[in-house]
C-alpha positions as CSV (number, residue, x, y, z in Angstrom):
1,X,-25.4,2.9,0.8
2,X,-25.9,-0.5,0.8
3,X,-23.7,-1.7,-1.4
4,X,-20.4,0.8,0.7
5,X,-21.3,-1.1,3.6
6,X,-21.0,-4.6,2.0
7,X,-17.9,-3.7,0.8
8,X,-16.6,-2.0,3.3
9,X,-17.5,-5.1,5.8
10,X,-15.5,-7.2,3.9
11,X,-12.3,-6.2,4.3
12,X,-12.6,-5.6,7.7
13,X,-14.6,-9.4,8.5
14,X,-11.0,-10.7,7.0
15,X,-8.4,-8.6,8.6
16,X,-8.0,-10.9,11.5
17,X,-6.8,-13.5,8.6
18,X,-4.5,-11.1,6.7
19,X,-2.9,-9.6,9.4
20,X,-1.7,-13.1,10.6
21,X,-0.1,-13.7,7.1
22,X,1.1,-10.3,6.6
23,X,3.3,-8.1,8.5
24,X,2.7,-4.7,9.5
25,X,5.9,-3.7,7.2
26,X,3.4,-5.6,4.2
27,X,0.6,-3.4,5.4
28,X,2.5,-0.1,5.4
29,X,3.5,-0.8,1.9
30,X,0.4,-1.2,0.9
31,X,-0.9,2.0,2.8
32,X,2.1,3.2,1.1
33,X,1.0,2.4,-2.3
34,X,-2.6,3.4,-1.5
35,X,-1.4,6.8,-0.4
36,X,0.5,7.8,-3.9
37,X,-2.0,6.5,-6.0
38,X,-5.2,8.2,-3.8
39,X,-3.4,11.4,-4.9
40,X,-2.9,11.1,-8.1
41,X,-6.1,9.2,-8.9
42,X,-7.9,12.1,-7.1
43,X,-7.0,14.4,-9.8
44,X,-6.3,11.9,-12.8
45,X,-9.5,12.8,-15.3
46,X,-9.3,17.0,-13.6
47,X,-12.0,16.2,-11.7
48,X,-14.2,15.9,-15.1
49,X,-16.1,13.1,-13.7
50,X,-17.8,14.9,-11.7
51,X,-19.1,17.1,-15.1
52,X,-20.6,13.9,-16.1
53,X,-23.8,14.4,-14.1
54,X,-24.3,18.0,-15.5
55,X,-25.4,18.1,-19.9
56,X,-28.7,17.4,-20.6
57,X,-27.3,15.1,-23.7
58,X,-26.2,11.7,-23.3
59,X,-24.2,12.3,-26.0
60,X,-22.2,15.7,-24.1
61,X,-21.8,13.0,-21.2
62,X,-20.3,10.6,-23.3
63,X,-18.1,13.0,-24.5
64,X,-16.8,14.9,-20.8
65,X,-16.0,10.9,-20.2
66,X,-13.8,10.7,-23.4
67,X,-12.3,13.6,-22.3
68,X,-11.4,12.2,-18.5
69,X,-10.3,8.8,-20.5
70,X,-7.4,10.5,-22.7
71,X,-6.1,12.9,-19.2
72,X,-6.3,9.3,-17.5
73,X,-4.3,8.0,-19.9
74,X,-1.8,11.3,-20.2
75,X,-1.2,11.1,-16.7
76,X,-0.3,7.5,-15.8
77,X,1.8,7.3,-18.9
78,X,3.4,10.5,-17.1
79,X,4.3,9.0,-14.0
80,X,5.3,5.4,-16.1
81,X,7.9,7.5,-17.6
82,X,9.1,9.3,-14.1
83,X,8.8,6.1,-12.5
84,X,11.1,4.6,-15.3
85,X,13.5,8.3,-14.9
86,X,13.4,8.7,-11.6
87,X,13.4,4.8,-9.6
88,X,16.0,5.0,-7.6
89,X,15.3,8.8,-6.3
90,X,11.5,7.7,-5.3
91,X,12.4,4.8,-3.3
92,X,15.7,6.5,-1.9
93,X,13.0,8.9,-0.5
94,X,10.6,5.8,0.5
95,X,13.3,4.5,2.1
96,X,13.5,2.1,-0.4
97,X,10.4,0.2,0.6
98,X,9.0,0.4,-2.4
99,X,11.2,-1.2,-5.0
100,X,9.6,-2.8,-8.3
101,X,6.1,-2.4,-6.9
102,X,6.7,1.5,-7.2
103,X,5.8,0.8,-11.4
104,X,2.4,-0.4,-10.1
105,X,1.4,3.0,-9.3
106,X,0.3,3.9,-12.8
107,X,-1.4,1.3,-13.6
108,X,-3.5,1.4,-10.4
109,X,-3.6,5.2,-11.2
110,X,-5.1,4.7,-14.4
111,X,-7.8,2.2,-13.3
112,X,-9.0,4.4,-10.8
113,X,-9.3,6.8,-12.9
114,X,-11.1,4.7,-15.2
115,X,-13.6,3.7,-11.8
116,X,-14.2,7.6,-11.0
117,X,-15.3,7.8,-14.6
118,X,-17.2,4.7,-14.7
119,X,-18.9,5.4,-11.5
120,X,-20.3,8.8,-12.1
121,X,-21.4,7.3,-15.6
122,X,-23.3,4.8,-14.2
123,X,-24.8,7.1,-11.9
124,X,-25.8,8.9,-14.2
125,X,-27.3,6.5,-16.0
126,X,-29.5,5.4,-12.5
127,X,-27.8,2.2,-12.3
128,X,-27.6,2.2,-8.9
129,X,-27.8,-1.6,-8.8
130,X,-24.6,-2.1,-10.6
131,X,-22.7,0.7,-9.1
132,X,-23.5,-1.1,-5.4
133,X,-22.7,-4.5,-7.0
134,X,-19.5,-3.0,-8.1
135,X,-18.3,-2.1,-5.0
136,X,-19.4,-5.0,-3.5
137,X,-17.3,-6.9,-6.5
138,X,-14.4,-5.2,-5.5
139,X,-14.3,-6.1,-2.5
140,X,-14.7,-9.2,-2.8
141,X,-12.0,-9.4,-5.4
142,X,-9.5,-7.9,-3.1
143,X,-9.8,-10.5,-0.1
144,X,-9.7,-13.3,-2.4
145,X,-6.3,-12.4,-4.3
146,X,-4.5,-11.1,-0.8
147,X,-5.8,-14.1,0.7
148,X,-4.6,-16.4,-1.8
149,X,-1.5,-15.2,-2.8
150,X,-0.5,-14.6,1.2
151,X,-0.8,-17.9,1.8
152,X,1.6,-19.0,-1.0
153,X,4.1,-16.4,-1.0
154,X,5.8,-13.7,2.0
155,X,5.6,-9.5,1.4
156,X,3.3,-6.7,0.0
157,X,2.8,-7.8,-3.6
158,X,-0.1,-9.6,-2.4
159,X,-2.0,-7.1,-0.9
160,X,-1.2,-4.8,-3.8
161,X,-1.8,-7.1,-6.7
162,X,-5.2,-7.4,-4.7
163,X,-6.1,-3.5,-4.8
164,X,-4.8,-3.8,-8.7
165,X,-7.1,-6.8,-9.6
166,X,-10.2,-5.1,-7.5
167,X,-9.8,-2.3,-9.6
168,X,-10.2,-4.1,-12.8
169,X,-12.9,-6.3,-12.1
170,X,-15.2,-3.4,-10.7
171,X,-14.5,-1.7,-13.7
172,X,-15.4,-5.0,-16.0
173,X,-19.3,-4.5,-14.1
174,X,-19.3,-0.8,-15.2
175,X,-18.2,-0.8,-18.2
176,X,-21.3,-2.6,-20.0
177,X,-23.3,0.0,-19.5
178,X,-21.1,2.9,-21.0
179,X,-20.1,0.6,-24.4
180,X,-23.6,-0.8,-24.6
181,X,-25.2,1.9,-26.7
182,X,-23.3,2.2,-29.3
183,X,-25.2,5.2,-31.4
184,X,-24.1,6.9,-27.9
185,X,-20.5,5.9,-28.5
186,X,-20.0,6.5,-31.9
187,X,-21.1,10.2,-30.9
188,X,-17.4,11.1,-29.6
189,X,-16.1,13.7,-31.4
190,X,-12.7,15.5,-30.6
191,X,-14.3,18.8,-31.5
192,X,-17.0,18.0,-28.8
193,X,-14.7,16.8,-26.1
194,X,-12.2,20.5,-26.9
195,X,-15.8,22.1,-26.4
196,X,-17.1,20.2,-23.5
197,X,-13.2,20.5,-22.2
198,X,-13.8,24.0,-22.1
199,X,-17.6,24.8,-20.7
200,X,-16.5,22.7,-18.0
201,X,-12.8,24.1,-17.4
202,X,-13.6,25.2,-13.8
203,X,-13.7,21.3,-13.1
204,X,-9.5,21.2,-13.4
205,X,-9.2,25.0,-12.2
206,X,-10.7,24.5,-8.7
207,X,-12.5,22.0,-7.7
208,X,-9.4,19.6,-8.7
209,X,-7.2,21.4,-6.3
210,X,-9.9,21.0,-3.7
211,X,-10.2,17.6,-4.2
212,X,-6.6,16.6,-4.1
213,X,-6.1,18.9,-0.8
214,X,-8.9,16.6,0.6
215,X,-7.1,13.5,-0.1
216,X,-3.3,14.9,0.3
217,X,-4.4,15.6,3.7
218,X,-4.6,12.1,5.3
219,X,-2.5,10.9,2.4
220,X,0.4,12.7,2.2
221,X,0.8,11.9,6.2
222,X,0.7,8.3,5.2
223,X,3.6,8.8,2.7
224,X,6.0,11.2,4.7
225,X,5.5,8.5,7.9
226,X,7.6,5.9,6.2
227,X,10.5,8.3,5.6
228,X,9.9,9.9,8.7
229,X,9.3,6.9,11.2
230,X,9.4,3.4,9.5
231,X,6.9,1.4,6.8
232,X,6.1,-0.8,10.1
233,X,4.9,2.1,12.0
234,X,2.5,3.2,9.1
235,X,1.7,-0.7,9.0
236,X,-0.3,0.0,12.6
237,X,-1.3,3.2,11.8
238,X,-3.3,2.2,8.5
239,X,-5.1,-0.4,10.5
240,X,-6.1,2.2,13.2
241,X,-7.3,4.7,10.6
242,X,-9.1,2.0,8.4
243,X,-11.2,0.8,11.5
244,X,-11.8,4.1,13.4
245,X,-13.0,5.8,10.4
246,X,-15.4,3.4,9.5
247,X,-18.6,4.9,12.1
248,X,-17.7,8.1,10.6
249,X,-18.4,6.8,6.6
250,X,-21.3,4.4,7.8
251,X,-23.3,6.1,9.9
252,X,-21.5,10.3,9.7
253,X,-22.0,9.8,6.3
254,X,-25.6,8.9,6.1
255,X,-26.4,11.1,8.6
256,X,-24.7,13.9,6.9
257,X,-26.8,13.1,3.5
258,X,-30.7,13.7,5.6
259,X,-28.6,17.0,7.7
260,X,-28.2,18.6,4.0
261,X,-31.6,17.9,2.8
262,X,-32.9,18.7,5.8
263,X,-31.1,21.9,7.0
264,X,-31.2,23.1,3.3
265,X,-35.1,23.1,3.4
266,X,-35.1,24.8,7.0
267,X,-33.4,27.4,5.8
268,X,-35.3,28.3,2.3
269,X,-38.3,28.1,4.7
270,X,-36.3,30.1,7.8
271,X,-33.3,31.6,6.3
272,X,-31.5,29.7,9.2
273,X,-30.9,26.1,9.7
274,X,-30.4,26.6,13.8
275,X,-32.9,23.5,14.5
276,X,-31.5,20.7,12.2
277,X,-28.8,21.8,12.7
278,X,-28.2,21.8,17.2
279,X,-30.8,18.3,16.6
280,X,-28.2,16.5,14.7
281,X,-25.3,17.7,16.3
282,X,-26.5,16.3,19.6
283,X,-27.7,13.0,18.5
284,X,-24.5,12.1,17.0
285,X,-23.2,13.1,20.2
286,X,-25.9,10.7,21.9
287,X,-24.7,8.0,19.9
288,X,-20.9,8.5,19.4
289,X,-20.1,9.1,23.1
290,X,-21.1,5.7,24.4
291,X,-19.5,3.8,21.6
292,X,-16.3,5.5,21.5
293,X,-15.9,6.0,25.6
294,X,-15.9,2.3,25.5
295,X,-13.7,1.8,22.5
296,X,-11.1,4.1,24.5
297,X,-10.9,1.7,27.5
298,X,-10.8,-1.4,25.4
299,X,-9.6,-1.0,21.8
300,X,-5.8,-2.3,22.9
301,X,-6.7,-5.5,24.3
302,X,-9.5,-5.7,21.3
303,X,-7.0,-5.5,18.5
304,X,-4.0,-7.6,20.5
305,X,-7.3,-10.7,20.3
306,X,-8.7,-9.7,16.7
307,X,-5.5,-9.7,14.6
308,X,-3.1,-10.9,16.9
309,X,-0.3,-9.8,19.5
310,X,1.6,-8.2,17.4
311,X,-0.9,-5.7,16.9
312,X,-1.0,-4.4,20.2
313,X,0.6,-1.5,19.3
314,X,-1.9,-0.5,17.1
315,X,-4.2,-0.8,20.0
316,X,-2.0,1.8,21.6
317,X,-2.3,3.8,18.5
318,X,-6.2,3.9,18.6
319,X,-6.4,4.8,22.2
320,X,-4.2,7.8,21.4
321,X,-6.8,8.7,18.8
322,X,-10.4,8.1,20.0
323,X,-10.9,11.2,21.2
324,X,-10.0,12.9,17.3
325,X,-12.1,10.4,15.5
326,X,-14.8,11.0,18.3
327,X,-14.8,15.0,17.5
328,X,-14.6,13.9,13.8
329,X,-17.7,11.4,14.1
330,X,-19.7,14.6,14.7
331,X,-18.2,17.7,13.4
332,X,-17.4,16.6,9.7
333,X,-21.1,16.0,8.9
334,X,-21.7,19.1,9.7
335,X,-19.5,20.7,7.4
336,X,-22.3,20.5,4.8
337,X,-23.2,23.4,5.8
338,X,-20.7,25.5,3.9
339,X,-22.5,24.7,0.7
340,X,-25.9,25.1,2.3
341,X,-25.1,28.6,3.4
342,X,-22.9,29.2,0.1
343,X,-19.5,29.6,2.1
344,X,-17.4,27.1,-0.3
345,X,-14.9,30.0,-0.3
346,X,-14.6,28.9,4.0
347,X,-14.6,25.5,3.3
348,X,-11.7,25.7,0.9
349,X,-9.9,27.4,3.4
350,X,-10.8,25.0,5.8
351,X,-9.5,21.7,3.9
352,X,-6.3,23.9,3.0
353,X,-5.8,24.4,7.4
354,X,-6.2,21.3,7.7
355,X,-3.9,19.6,5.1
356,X,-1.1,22.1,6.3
357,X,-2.3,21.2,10.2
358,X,-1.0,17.5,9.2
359,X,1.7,17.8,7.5
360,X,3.1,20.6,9.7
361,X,2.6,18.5,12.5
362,X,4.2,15.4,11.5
363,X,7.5,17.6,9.9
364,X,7.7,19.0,13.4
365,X,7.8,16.3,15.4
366,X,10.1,14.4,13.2
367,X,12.8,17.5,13.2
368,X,12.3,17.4,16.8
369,X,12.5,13.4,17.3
370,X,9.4,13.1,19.1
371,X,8.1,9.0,18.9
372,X,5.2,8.2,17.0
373,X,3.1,8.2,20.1
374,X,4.1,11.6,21.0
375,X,3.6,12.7,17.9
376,X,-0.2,11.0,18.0
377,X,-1.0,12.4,21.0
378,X,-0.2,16.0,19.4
379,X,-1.9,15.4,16.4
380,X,-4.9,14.3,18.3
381,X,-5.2,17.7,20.6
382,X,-4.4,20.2,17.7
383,X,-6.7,18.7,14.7
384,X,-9.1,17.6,17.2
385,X,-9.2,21.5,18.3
386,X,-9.0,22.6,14.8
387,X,-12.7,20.1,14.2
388,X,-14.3,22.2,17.2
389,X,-13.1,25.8,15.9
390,X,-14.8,24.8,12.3
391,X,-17.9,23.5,14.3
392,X,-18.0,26.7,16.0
393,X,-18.2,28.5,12.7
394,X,-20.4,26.7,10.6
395,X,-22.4,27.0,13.4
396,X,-22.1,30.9,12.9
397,X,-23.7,30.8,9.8
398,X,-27.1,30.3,11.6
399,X,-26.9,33.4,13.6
400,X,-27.7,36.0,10.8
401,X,-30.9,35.7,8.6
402,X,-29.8,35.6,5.0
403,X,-33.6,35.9,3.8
């Protein structure tokens, strides 16, 4: 936890620098960029990374990470080849923002790939330590290439080489950990990894489509705006997402992690988890109302002075969209709950809704020429809505004993 919030305080202690030497068009690129390969890095290795954590043998682990390594590598050489196929048909539909950049994607695809693997390796392993300082490398990493090449040189290749380089020195502080043993190495086997690619085949089958409606959901919004509206437009809006999440994956997140223990052991105990469960929504309530009532009367002015005038209309933006991260800061921990009261089936269902709730919305107002504003303020009422509804039924789960 430490380490996330390091990292993710980075960034954020610089923006008031980059967004002087970038543009917003620069920053929608890169939101651009970081929106294609989120998608397909989601779902690079089939979600096998996750199946790392699960054999009792080193050896089997070693093996389920071969296997994400070779689907890493099948996929990013895919999308080099439709990259090289299809250029001009991508950025036609980009709006052709993306131009030579656009052949970035799968090598940034393929390291992140390589850092999902990496990461749940070294978790496995309990190197916490190096896992944080990873993060915390990346970070780093990332302000100090944008930084340095935006001062030298105009447009988005900065930020993006930046996001590439981070990538590859985070995975340089993993990687010693999975090569070190090498007794554990020499244990790949491809009959092992066909084995291991089949015990753990419901990895790919489902939770990979999960996953990748999870991340398509704000994603895929990011890319369709640029078509849509303009790259400048998403510019604004990446900053207003990037800074009004972050209470949610600090504090939400945290939060969320004592609910599940917490609620879980209510409820062997109970059956129900009704206690934990109206405690925690309330006190992040308590301490999300006050912070984001005052956020709503002053976030314009407070971006227009952090990162400059030009970004006052990302203060307009955030205004618009307190209220939703508000209802966000204190449903989405609570969503937990699905897997403590075995509902995944709902929460499936759930992620699906929502993912169609976004991209509905935003193909709507677009075929009916609604401004970006108007189209915020839409967004805001139905998702924000659509949080309460699934607050009001995970909350459900607590009214029938399952003992």
């Amino acid at each position: 936890m430490t380490g996330t919030t390091i990292a993710q305080a980075i960034p954020i202690a610089v923006s008031p620098i980059l967004t002087r030497i970038y543009t917003p068009e620069d920053f929608g690129m890169l939101a651009l960029f970081i929106g294609i390969v989120s998608i397909f890095g989601s779902i690079s290795s089939g979600r096998y990374e996750l199946a790392i954590m699960l054999p009792k043998k080193d050896e089997d682990a070693i093996n389920i990470f071969a296997l994400g390594l070779i689907l890493t590598s099948i996929l990013s050489l895919l999308l080099f080849f439709l990259v090289i196929l299809f250029d001009e048909y991508f950025n036609k539909f980009l709006s052709n923002n993306m131009g030579v950049l656009l052949y970035f994607v799968p090598v940034a695809v393929f390291f992140t790939g390589i850092y999902n693997l990496l990461n749940y390796f070294n978790v496995r392993k309990e190197q916490y330590k190096d896992v944080a300082n990873s993060k915390i490398i990346k970070s780093i990493i990332l302000v100090v290439v944008q930084l340095s090449i935006g001062f030298m040189k105009n447009g988005a290749s900065g930020l993006i080489t930046g996001q590439i380089f981070s990538l590859i020195f985070a995975n340089m502080r993993l990687l010693k950990n999975a090569i070190k043993d090498k007794v554990l190495i020499s244990s790949v086997k491809s009959v092992k990894i066909i084995a291991l690619a089949k015990k753990y085949k419901n990895f790919p089958k489902f939770s990979m489509w999960g996953g990748l409606l999870n991340t398509s959901s704000e994603h895929l919004t990011n890319i369709l705006i640029t078509p849509f509206y303009s790259v400048g437009t998403l510019g604004f809006y990446s900053l207003v997402q990037r800074l009004l999440a972050m209470p949610s994956a600090l504090i939400g997140s945290a939060v969320g992690l004592v609910f599940f223990k917490q609620a879980t052991k209510e409820k062997q105990q109970t059956g129900m988890a009704t206690n934990t469960f109206n405690v925690t929504v309330k006190n992040l309530v308590i301490i999300g109302l006050p912070s984001f009532g005052i956020m709503f009367f002053i976030v314009e002015d407070l971006f227009a002075f952090m990162f400059g005038e030009k970004w006052r209309v990302a203060g307009e933006y955030a205004q618009i969209l307190t209220p939703l991260y508000f209802v966000r800061f204190f449903v989405s921990p609570m969503t937990t709950m699905h897997a403590i009261s075995n509902k995944n089936h709902i929460g499936f269902y759930w992620q699906f809704g929502l993912f169609a709730l976004h991209v509905g919305i935003l193909i709507y107002s677009s075929s009916i020429n609604l401004s970006f504003e108007h189209y915020l303020y839409l967004m805001s009422f139905i998702v924000g809505f659509y949080y309460l509804l699934i607050l009001y039924i995970v909350s459900s789960y607590n009214k029938v004993s399952n003992v």
